[in-house]
N, C-alpha and C positions, 0 to 999 in steps of 0.2 A: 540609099537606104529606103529611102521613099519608094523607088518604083519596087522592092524588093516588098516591102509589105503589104502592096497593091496587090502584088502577084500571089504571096501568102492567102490575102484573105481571099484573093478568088478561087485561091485552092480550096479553100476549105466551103467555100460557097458552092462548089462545083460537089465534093462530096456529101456535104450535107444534104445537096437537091439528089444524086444521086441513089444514097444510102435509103433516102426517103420514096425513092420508086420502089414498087415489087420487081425481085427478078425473075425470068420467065425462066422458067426451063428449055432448054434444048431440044434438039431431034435423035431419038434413035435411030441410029441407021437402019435396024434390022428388027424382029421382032413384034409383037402383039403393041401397038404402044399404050395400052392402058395401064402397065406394069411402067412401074419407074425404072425398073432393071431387070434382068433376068433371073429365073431361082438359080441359087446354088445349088449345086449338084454332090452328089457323092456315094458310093456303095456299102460301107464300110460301117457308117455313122453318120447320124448330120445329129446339131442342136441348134434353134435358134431361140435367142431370148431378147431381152431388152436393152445390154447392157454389151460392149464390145469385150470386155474387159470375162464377162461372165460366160459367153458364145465361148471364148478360146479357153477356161479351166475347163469346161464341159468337153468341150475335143479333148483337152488332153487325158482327160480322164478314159474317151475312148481311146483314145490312140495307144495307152499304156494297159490296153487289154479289157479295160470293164464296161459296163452295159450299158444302155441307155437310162438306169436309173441311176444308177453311180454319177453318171456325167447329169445328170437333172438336179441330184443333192447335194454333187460339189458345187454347179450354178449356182444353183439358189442361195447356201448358203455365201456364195460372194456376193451377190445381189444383197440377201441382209446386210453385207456391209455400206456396197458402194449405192445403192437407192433406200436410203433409210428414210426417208419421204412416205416411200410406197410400200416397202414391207422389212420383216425383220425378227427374228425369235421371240419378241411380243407379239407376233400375230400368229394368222392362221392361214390353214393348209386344204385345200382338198386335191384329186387326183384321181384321175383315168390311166390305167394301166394293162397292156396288153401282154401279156406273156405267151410267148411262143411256145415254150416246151406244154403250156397243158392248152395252147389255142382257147381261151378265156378271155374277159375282157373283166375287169375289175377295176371296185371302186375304194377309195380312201377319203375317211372325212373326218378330217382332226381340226376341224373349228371346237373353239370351245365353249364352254358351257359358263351361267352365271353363276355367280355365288350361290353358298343355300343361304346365306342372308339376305338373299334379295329379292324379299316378299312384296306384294304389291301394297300392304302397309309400311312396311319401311319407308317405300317410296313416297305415301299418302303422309308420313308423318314427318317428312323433311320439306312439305310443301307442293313437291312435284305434280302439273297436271300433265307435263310430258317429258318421255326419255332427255339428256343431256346429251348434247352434240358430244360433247370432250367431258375432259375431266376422270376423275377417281370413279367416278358409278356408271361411267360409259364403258369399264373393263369387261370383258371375262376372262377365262381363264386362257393362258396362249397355248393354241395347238402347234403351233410350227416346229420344235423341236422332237414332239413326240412322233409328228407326221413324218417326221427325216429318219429317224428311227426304225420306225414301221417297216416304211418302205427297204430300205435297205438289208432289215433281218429277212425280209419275205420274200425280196426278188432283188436284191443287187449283190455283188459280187468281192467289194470293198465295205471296209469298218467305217464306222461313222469320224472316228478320228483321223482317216485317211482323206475322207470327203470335207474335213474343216481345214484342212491343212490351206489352201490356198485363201480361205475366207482369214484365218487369222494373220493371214503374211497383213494383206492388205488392211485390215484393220490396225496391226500394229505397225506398218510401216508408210501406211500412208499410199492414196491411191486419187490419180487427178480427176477433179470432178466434170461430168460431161455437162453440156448445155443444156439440156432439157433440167437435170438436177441443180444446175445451180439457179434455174429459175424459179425450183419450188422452195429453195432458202431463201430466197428474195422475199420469196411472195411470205412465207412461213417466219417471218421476223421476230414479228410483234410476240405470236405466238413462244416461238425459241425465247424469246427474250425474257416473259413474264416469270421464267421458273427456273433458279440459280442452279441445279445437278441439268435441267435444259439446255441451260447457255454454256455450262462449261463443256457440255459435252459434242454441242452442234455451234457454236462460236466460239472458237476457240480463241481468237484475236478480238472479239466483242462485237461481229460484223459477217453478214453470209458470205460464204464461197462462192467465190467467181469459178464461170469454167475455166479450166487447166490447173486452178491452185491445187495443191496439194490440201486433204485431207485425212489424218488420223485417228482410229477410237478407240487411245491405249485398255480404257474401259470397257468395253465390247470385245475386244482381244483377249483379256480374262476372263471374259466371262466364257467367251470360246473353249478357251483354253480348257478351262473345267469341264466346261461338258465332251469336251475330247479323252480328257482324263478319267473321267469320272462315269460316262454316258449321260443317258436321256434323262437319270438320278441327280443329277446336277442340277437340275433346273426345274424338279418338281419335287424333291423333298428335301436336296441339299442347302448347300447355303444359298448359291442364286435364288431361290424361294422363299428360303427364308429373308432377305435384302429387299425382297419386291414385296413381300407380306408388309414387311418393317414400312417401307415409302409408304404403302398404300395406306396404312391403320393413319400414320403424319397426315393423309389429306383427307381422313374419316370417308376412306372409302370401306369398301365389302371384304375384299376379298382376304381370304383365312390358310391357314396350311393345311389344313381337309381337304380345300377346293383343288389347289394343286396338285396335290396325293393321290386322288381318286380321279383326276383328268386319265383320260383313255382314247385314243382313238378308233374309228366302228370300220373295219371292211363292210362294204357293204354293194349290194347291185346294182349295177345302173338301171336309170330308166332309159326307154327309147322308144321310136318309132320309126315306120318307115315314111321314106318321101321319095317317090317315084324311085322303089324298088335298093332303094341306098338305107342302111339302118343306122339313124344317126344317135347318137348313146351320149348323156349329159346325166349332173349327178345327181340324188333326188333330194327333196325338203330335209333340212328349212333351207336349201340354197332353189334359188329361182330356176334352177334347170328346166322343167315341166313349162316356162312360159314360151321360151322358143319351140318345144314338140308343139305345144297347143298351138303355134302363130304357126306352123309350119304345116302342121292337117290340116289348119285353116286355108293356106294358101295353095297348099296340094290341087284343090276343088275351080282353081282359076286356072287359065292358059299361061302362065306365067313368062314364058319366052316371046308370047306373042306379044303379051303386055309392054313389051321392051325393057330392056335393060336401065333402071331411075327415069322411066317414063313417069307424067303426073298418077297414068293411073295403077301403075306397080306400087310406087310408092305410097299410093291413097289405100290400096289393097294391104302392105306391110304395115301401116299405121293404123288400121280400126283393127288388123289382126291383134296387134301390138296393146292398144285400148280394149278388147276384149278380154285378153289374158291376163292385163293387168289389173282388169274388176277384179277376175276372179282369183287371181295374186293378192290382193289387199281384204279378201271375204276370209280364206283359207291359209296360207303359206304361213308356216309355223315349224318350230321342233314337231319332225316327223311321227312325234308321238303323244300329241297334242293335235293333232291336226284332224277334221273329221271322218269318220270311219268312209271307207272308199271314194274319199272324194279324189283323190289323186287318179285311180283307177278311169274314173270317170273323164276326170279334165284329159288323159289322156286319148279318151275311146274315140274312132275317126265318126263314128254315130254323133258324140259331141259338139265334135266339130262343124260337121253335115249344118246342125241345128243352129250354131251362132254365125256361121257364113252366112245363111239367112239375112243375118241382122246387116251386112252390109251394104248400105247404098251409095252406087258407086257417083252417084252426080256429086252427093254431098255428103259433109261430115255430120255423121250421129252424134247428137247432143250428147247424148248422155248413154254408157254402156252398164249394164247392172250382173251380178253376175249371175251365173245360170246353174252354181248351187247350191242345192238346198243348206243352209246354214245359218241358225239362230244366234248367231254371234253380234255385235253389235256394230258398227260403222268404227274403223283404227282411228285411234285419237291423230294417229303422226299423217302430214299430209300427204297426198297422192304424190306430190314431188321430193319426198325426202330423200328418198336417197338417191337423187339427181340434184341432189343441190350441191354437196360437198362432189366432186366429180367422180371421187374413187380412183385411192391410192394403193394400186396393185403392181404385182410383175404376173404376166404368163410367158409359158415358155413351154418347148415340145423339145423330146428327141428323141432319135432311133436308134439301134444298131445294126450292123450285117445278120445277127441269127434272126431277126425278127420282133425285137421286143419293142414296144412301145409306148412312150406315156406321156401324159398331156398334162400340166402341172399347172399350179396358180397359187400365189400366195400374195396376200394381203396384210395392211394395219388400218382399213379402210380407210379413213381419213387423211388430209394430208398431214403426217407425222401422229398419225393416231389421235391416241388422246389428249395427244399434246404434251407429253411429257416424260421428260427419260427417269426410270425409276432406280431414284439415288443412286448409289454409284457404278451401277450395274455397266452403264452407256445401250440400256434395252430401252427404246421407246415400246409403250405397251400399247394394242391394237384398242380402239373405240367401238368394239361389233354391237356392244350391248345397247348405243341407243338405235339400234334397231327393234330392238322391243317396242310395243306401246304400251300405254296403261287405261287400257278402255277396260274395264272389269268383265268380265265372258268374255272376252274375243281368245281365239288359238292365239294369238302370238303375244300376249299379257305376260309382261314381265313376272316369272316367276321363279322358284328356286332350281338353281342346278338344272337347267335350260338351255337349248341353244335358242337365240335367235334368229329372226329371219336374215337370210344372207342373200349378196348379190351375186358372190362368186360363181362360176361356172367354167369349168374345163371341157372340152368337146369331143366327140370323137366319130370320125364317120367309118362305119363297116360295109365294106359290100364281097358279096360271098365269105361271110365269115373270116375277112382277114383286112386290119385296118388298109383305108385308104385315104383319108385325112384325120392327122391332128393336130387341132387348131383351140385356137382361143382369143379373146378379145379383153381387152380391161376399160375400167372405166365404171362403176355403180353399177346403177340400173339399166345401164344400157347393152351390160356384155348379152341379155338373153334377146333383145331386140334387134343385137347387130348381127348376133349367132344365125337368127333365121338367114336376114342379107347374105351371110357368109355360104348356107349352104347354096341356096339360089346362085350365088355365082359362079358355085364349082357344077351345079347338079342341072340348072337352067339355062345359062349362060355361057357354061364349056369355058370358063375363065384358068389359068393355070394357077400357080401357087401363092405366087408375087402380085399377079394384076386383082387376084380375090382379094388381097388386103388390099392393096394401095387404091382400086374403085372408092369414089365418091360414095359415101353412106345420109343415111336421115339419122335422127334418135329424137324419138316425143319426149316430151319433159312437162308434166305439168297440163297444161292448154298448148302448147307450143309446139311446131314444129321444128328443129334445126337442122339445116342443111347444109353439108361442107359446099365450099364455091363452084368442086366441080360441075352442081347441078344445074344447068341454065335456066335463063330466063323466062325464058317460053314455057319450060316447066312448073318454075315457080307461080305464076300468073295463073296457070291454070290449075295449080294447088290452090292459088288464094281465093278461086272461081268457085272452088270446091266446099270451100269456107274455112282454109285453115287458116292458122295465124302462123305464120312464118319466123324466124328468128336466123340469126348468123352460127353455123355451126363448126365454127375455125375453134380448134383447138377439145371440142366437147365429145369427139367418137370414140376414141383408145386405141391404144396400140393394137398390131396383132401381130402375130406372130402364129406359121403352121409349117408341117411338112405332109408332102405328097409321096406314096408309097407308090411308085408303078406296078401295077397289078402285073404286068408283062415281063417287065424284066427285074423288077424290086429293087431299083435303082433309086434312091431318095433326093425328093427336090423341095428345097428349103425354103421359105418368103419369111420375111419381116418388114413390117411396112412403114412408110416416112414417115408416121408421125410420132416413134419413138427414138429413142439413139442406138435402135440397135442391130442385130447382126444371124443371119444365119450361114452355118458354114459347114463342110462334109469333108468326109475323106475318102 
């Protein structure tokens, strides 16, 4: 018995030591190996999202004849069920879509807007000197169902109850959580735990889901239900509206049955630019699209291939690009109609660019970047790192079909699990967008009524000769517009393929800070620190991505999704 528990405990010594090494990766036989795997391939259709479970209702959705938007809002909406962390019919929407039959590239932005109660007195007289992370007065109004909506009256080919169909199996029957999700229940406890419609709707047992348990949200499953029944009426004048009015008034929040009512979603045009002859299309204010064109006219102006691939000084060059944009991101970036007369125009123009390239010195980091327009607005109460702090709880996701259609999707509750709170017995956690507002009085993006705020979302899309050739997207805050530039540089500079574009080592500034995932070496680092950055560990802080590649040649579609989410792209 003795030598038998000898042997026991050096079992468990031997894995314990083990468990506690990192394990290396292996060798592909074959292959670019800066990609973890190869893209999936396919003619017919491809989708890739974040979620295993959400890649395969989106195939089936082509496979049983409907388009690449069909298969985008039946994903998505399983995604609302099984990553409710990161987004969910409390949140919002925007979207890049290509339609083949009129050769257009179009845009969709059903983020929502504030209450009209939510004057910057209101604010001033509950005490507030700034926006609230969480809570009741972080809402707006949710655009995600009216975005699903949209989309599919204007360019899909199936009913919106045909596209809930698979979201409400797994809501009501229950679907196993993946690892990456049951980390953000761990992490997201305290929270779940502080608000009893919270806990009974995300602790079901009184305790977060491990991966493989099964989880249910008979509540979210009706609420489905209804608006499969009922449409996009269900959830902005019917009862789900009125349920979430009801919760909100209980936490003397804002928001009112007007607000819901009068929610709308805006077709609207993208912005774009070119980068060495590629036209790359992102969505415009108040979402940060315009910071990756500006980093990227910026970086146009430099050798960038020469510069090497996360060389010190590539990377020194996509970081003051980065620091420049985001002066002028924190002077400007507001509801698009708030914002100052052609300033956007401007921050786009490659003359602009011409002018703040100037500003970089490549030995050393620039103290300090101001921005370069004209605007008598005052310095945002909220700090330069805000919304790099909560990390940004998103899903992106792309698909194609055989005729040609394509679109680039994103949906959000930014925060992890929003605002923190599911609104009574709905099982909707409601999105947090609103403290993205500030309350510096004159600035564009001043909390005010029936508003959007400033947003990080960003879907992508690259053209060349008038017909997509990547669409892609990144999650994650403030870093989707900073990782977007990297992204194109690896297809456009770097001749990278689908799969190796995402899964490449990235940076993302934060604050004062650089972070770098591990792939970047040391040699690097050192002469970043030479440079004068201040460095940090960037394991776990870049986002997902997820894109597909269109072959110009043969129009064969090639899928990537990269390891640092759980998920999947796939084709037929």
């Amino acid at each position: 018995m003795r030598h038998l528990l000898l042997i026991l405990a050096g079992a468990v010594c031997i894995m314990t030591t083990s468990s506690a090494q990192q394990i290396q990766p292996g060798d592909r036989p074959a292959g670019n190996l800066r990609g973890t795997r190869s893209p999936a391939v396919g003619r017919h259709g491809m989708i890739a999202t974040s979620q295993t479970l959400a890649s395969a209702a989106g195939l089936k959705a082509l496979q049983d004849g409907g388009n690449a938007i069909d298969a985008a809002v039946t994903a998505a909406a399983v995604l609302a069920v099984i990553e409710p962390s990161m987004n969910g019919i409390g949140g919002d929407l925007l979207a890049i879509v290509y339609d083949a039959s009129t050769r257009k590239v179009y845009g969709l932005d059903s983020t929502g807007r504030s209450a009209y109660a939510a004057t910057p007195e209101e604010f001033k007289r509950r005490g507030l000197t700034q926006m609230p992370g969480r809570g009741p007065l972080s809402v707006d109004v949710p655009g995600v169902v009216e975005g699903w909506d949209q989309l599919l009256k204007r360019f899909g080919t199936i009913s919106l109850a045909t596209a809930l169909g698979p979201a409400i199996g797994y809501a009501r029957d229950g679907f196993p959580v993946a690892e990456l999700m049951a980390d953000e229940w761990s992490d997201n406890l305290k929270t779940l735990s502080a608000d009893k419609h919270t806990a009974d709707t995300f602790l079901p047992q009184g305790k977060p889901l491990k991966q493989g348990e099964i989880f249910a949200n008979p509540r979210l499953a009706r609420s489905l239900e209804l608006i499969a029944k009922e449409g996009r009426d269900a959830f902005y004048t019917g009862s789900i509206a009125k349920a979430i009015v009801a919760d909100m008034k209980a936490r003397d929040g804002l928001l009112e049955m007007r607000d819901f009512a009068e929610h709308k979603a805006d077709w609207v045009d993208t912005i774009s630019t070119t980068y060495r002859g590629y036209d790359v299309h992102e969505m415009p204010p108040s979402t940060q699209g315009f910071i990756a064109l500006e980093m990227l006219n910026i970086m146009e102006g430099f050798d960038i291939k020469a510069l090497g691939h996360n060389s010190a000084d590539y990377l020194h060059v996509v970081t003051e690009a980065k620091r420049i944009a985001f002066a002028d991101r924190s002077a400007v970036l507001s509801d698009r109609d708030h914002m100052p007369k052609d300033a956007l125009k401007r921050l786009l123009s490659k003359d602009y660019a011409a002018t703040r390239r100037k500003d970089i010195n490549m030995a050393k980091v620039t103290p300090r970047f101001t921005t370069g327009i004209a605007s008598h607005a005052p310095k945002s109460s909220q700090p330069e790192d805000f919304y790099g702090r909560d990390l940004g709880d998103t899903i992106y996701m792309t698909a194609a079909d055989g005729r040609g259609n394509v679109i680039s999707f994103i949906q959000s509750l930014f925060g992890s699990f929003g605002a923190g709170f599911a609104a009574g017995e709905t099982g909707i956690t409601l999105q947090n967008r609103g403290s993205g507002f500030n309350l510096t009085p004159g600035h564009p993006n001043e909390i005010g009524p029936h508003k959007r705020p400033l947003h990080t979302l960003v879907p992508a899309m690259i053209v060349k000769d008038g017909k997509p050739w990547v669409s892609f997207g990144v999650m994650g805050g403030d870093n989707q517009a900073q990782a977007h530039a990297q992204i194109v540089a690896n297809f456009v500079d770097f001749g990278m393929h689908v799969q190796e574009a995402g899964d490449a080592a990235r940076m993302r500034h934060m604050g004062q800070e650089l972070a770098l995932e591990s792939g970047i070496g040391a040699d690097v680092r050192k002469a970043l620190e030479a440079k004068g950055h201040l460095l940090r560990d960037g394991r776990g802080q870049m986002g997902g991505y997820q894109a597909i590649f269109i072959d110009p040649r043969t129009g064969v579609l090639l899928g990537g999704s990269d390891l640092r989410k759980d998920g999947l792209a796939i084709g037929w």
